[in-house]
N, C-alpha and C positions, 0 to 999 in steps of 0.2 A: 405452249411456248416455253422454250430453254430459261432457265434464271441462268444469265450467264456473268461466272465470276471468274475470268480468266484478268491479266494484267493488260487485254485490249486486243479485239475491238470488243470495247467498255457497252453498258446497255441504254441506249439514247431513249429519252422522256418523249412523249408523245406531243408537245410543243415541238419541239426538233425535227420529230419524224413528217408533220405535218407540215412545217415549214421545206420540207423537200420535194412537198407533192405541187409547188408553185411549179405553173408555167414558165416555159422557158422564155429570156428576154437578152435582148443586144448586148452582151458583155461590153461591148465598144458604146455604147448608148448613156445618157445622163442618169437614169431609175440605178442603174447597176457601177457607175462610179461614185453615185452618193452611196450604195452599200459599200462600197469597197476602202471609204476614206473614212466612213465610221467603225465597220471592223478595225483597220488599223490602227486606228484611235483607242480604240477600246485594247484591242491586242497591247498595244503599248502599254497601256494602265496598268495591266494583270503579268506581263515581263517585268515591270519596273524599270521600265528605259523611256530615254529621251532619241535613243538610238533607231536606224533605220529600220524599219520590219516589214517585210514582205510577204506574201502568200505565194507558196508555189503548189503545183497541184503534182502532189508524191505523196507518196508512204514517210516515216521516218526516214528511211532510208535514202532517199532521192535528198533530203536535206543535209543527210551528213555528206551526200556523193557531193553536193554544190559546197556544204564548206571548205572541204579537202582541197576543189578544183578552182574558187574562187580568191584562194589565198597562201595558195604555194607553189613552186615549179618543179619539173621533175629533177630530181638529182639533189632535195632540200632535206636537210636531217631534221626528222621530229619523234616526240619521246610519245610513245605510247602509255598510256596508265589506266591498266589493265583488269578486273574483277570478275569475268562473266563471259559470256557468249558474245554480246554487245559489245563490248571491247574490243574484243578481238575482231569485232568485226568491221569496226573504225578503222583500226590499223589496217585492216587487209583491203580496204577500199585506197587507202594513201599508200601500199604498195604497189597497189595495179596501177596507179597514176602516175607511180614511178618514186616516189618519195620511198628515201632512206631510214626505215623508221626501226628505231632503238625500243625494242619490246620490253617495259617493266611489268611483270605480273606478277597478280600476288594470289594467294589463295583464296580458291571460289570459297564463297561464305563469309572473308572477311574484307573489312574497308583495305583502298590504299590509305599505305604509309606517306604522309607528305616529307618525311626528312627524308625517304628515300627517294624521294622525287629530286627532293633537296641536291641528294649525293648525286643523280642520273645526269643533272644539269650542270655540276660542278666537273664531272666527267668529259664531260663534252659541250664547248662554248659555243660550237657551232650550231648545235641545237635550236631552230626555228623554231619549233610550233608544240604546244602540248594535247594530248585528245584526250581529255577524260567523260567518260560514262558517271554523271551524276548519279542516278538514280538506276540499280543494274538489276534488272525484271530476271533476268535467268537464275538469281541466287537470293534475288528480294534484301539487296544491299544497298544502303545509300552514305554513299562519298560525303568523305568532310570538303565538300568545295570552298567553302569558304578558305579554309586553311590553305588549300592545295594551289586558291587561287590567288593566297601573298608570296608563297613560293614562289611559283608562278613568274610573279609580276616584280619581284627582287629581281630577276636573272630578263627582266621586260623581254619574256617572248609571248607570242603570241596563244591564247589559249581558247581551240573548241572544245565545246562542249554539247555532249549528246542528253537532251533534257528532255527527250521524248516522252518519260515516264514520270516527271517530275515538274513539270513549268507547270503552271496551277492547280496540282496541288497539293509540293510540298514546297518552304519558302524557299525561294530563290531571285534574289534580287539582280537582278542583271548588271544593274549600274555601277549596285556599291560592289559587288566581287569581279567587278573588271573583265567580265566575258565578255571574246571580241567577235567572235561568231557562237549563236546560240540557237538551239533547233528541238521545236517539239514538234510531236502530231497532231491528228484532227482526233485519234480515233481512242484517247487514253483519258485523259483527265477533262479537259474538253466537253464529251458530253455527246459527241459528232462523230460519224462514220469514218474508216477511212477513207481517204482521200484529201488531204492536205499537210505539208510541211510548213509549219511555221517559222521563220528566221529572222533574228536581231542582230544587227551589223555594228560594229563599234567603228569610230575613225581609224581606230591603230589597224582592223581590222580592212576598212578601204584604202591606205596606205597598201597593206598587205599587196591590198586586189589590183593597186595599181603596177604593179612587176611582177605578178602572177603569172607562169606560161604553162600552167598543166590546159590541154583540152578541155573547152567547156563552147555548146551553144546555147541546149536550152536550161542548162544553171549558171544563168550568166547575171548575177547580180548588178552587173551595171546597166544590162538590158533592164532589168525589173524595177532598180530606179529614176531608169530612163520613161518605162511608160507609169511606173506612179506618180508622175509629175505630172501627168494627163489622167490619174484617177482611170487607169487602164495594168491590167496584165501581160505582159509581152506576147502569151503565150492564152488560147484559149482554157481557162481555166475550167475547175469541178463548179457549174454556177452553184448547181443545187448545193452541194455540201458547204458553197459561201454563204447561202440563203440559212442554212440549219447552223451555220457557225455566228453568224447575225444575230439568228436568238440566245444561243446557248452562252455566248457573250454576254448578252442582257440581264442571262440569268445569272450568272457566277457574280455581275458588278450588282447586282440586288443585295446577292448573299452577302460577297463580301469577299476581299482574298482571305481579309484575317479571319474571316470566320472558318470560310471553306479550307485554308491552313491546318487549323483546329481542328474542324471533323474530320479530316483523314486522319491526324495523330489522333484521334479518341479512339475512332473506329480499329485503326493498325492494333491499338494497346488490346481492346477487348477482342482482337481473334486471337492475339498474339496470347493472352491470359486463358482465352477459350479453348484455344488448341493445345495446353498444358493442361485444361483441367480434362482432358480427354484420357493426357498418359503419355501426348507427342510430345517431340522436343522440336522446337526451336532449330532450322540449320544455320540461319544466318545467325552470324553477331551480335548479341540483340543491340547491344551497345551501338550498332548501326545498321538495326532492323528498319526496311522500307516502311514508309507508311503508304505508300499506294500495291504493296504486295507481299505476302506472306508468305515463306518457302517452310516446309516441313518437311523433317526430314522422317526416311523410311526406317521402322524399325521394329523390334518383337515379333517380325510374320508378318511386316504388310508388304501387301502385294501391291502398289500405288496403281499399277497399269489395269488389275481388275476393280480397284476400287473405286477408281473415276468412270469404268464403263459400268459402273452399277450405280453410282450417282447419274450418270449421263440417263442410259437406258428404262429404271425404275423411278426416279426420281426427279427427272428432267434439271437437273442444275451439272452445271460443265464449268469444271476447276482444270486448273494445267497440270501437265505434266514436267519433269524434270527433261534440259534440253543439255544437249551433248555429253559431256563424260555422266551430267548428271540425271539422265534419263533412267526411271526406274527407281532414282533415290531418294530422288523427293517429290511432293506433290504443292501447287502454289497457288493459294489461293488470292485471286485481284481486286481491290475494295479501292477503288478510285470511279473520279468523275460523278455520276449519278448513283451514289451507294447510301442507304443508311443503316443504322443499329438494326433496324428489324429484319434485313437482308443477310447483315451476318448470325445473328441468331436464327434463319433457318437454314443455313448453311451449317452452322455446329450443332444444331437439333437433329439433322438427316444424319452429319457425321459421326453423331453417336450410335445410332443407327447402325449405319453399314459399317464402319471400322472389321467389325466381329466378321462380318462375311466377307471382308477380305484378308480374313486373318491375322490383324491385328489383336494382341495378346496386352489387357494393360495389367503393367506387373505392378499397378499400387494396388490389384484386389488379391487379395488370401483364398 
């Protein structure tokens, strides 16, 4: 079996796995709407809202396609705020939907600037809505949201948030930083396969939804809280992965947020420390290094693309590779969800290892 340290799909505890081998049952039936009012119950806890939350059965991705379409019209300006792949990929879902959107990017590897969010807004009044990528897995950077989100909320527009790689477990309060739509997966921090988008609605945000005319049928938030009032899905839902998201729930309110907060910042620190005592550096920021993912950058002769098919193939552990401009430059190691200390230390024990065969040169030895 793979040890798999990619930034997701994370590697789910045999509690989880086991809870998905349940028979299948009436999604429309009483047994599966008391799961579905205690998942939300609990989802709520671990977002930090009082605010609406729903289950949709998507990728990350189907949940930023329903913020976009549940809370803007075509022809609406919105400021994009940019760091990664993921970013860009926000923006490019609210252009197809027809949204006029104002591209801020900044350099892969570092956080945005919030003053310059500052200036983008002060630019242009018209500017509805902002899209920032909290937590950005392509370059292993995570956003000052907090900051971004008083900006923000001076200029009172509307702010999504893609929290796919960051809503438990690193802190993010939904309430006190004013997110009006917020969106993680099943299949990241979680604990759970893919197959679900998680979403938290704020009022300013159903305001939004109520003069919203981009096309939407099956991400139609007002459908979804139309049949959670009936402890139903609008839409025949992932049962099984509600069933393994049931437990995994159970487990993180055991641990704790604060606690499980803390051990991704423990664990971030000692790969982040580990992978310099190697001889690598660091690509991100570290000043706003992920803690649910590790980006290294390629350098002295590594060959990053043969080094992960030598971890892959002789040593069965699968780390990522670098994605778009940055393919080949760096390699990213994912330590979220079900990770601990003994996971990363055999991930830097192999990578001492193979570094050498793929031609990694460390210039601290003589």
């Amino acid at each position: 079996m793979s040890d798999l340290r990619i930034p997701g799909p994370t590697p789910c505890p045999d509690e989880i796995l086991n809870a998905m081998s349940r028979q299948m049952i009436n999604h429309r039936g009483p047994e599966f709407a008391q799961i579905l009012v205690d998942v939300t119950a609990k989802l709520k806890q671990l977002f930090q809202t009082k605010n609406d939350v729903f289950l949709l059965t998507a990728s990350g991705t189907g949940g930023l396609e329903a913020a976009i379409v549940n809370t803007l019209s075509p022809g609406d300006k919105v400021l994009s705020v940019s760091i990664g792949v993921f970013g860009d990929r926000f923006a490019t879902i609210a252009q197809q939907f027809g949204a006029e959107v104002t591209a801020l990017r900044f350099e892969w590897g570092k956080a945005a600037d919030a003053n310059a969010v500052m200036k983008a807004l002060q630019a242009d009044p018209e500017i509805k809505a902002v899209l920032v990528t909290h937590n950005e897995t392509s370059t292993g950077v995570t956003n000052d949201l907090a900051r971004i989100s008083q900006v923000v909320k001076e200029f009172d527009k509307l702010l999504l948030v893609d929290a796919i790689s960051s809503l438990g477990s690193i802190e993010l309060p939904v309430d006190d930083w004013q997110c009006d739509v917020t969106v993680t997966g099943s299949q990241k921090g979680w604990m759970v396969p893919p197959g679900l988008a998680m979403v938290a609605i704020s009022d300013k945000a159903w305001q939004a939804n109520a003069k919203a005319k981009m096309p939407r049928f099956y991400w139609d938030f007002a459908k979804a809280r139309n049949y959670l009032e009936k402890a139903q899905t609008p839409w025949t839902p992932a049962v099984s992965i509600v069933f393994a998201l049931s437990i995994s729930l159970g487990m993180m309110l055991d641990e704790g947020l604060t606690n499980i907060i803390a051990r991704h910042a423990r664990i971030a620190k000692m790969t982040r420390e580990g992978m310099k005592a190697l001889g690598l550096s660091i690509f991100a920021n570290e000043h706003y290094a992920s803690n649910t993912v590790t980006s290294i950058a390629a350098s002295t002769g590594l060959d990053t693309k043969k080094l992960l098919k030598i971890l892959r193939e002789e040593h069965q552990i699968v780390l990522g590779g670098g994605q778009g401009s940055l393919s080949g430059k760096i390699f990213r190691i994912g330590h979220l969800g079900w990770v601990t200390e003994k996971d990363i230390e055999k991930v830097l024990e192999t990578l001492a290892i193979v570094l050498p065969q793929a031609g990694f040169v460390y210039e601290g030895l003589e």
